[in-house]
N, C-alpha and C positions, 0 to 999 in steps of 0.2 A: 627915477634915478637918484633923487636927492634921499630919499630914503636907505637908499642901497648907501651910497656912500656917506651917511650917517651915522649907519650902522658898523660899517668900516672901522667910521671913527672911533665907536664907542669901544669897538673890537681893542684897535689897540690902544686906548688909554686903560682899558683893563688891562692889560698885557702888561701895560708898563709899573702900575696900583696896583696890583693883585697880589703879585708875591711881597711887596712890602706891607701889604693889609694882613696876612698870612701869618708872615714872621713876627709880625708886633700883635697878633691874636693868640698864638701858640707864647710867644716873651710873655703874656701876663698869668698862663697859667701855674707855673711853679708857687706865687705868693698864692695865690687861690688854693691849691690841691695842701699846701700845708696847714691850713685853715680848719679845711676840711677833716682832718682827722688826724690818728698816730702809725696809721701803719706805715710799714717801713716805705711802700710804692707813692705814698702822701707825703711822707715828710722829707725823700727824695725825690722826687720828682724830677732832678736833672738827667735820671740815666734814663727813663723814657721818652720823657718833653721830649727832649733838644736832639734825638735821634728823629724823635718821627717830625720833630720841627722840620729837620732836614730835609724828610721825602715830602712832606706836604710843601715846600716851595716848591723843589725838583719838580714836582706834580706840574704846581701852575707853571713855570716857566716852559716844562715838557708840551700843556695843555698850547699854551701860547707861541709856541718856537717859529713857527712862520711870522708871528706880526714882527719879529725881531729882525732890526736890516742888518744878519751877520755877512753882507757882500763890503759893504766898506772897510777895507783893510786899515784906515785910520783906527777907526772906531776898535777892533780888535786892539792893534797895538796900545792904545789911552786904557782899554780894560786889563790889561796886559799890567801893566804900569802902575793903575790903583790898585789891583788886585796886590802888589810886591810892596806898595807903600801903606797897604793896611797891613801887611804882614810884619814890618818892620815896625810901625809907630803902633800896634795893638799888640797884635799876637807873641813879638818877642821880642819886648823892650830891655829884656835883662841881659837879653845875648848880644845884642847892639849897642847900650848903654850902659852896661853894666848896673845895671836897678838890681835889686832883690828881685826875686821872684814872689810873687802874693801864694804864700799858702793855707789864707781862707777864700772866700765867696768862691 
């Protein structure tokens, strides 16, 4: 039995490591693939990455959706919450704070 719940364990600490191992393997391809050459799919690389970045976490997290306790209604609501404070301090600081908008990187 200590085996089985072992393996449990292992189960979900990949569950919870996986999709962030994911996202920061897929995050270092773009300086790589410009390296790599001139075509135009190499020296952009952000219009393919960061799409299929997208479905390869979807993936793991899809792969993993049991190990996740979505029954605690806390837990929802705090993701709820970060989710709207990354959007405000990352995604549109210019619409809240009136910043410029960045029109490189």
């Amino acid at each position: 039995m200590n085996s089985v719940s072992n393996g449990g364990e292992r189960r979900k600490l990949a569950a919870y490591v996986l999709p962030m191992v994911v996202f920061f393997v897929w995050l270092a391809l773009p300086p790589l693939c410009r390296k790599l050459g001139s075509a135009f799919w190499l020296q952009a690389p952000e219009y393919w990455v960061y799409p299929l970045q997208t479905l390869a976490c979807a993936g793991v997290l899809f792969w993993y959706r049991r190990e996740y306790e979505w029954h605690r209604l806390a837990g929802i609501f705090l993701t709820l919450a970060a989710a709207v404070l990354v959007f405000v301090l990352w995604i549109s600081p210019q619409a809240f704070f009136g910043v410029a908008p960045r029109t490189d990187g």
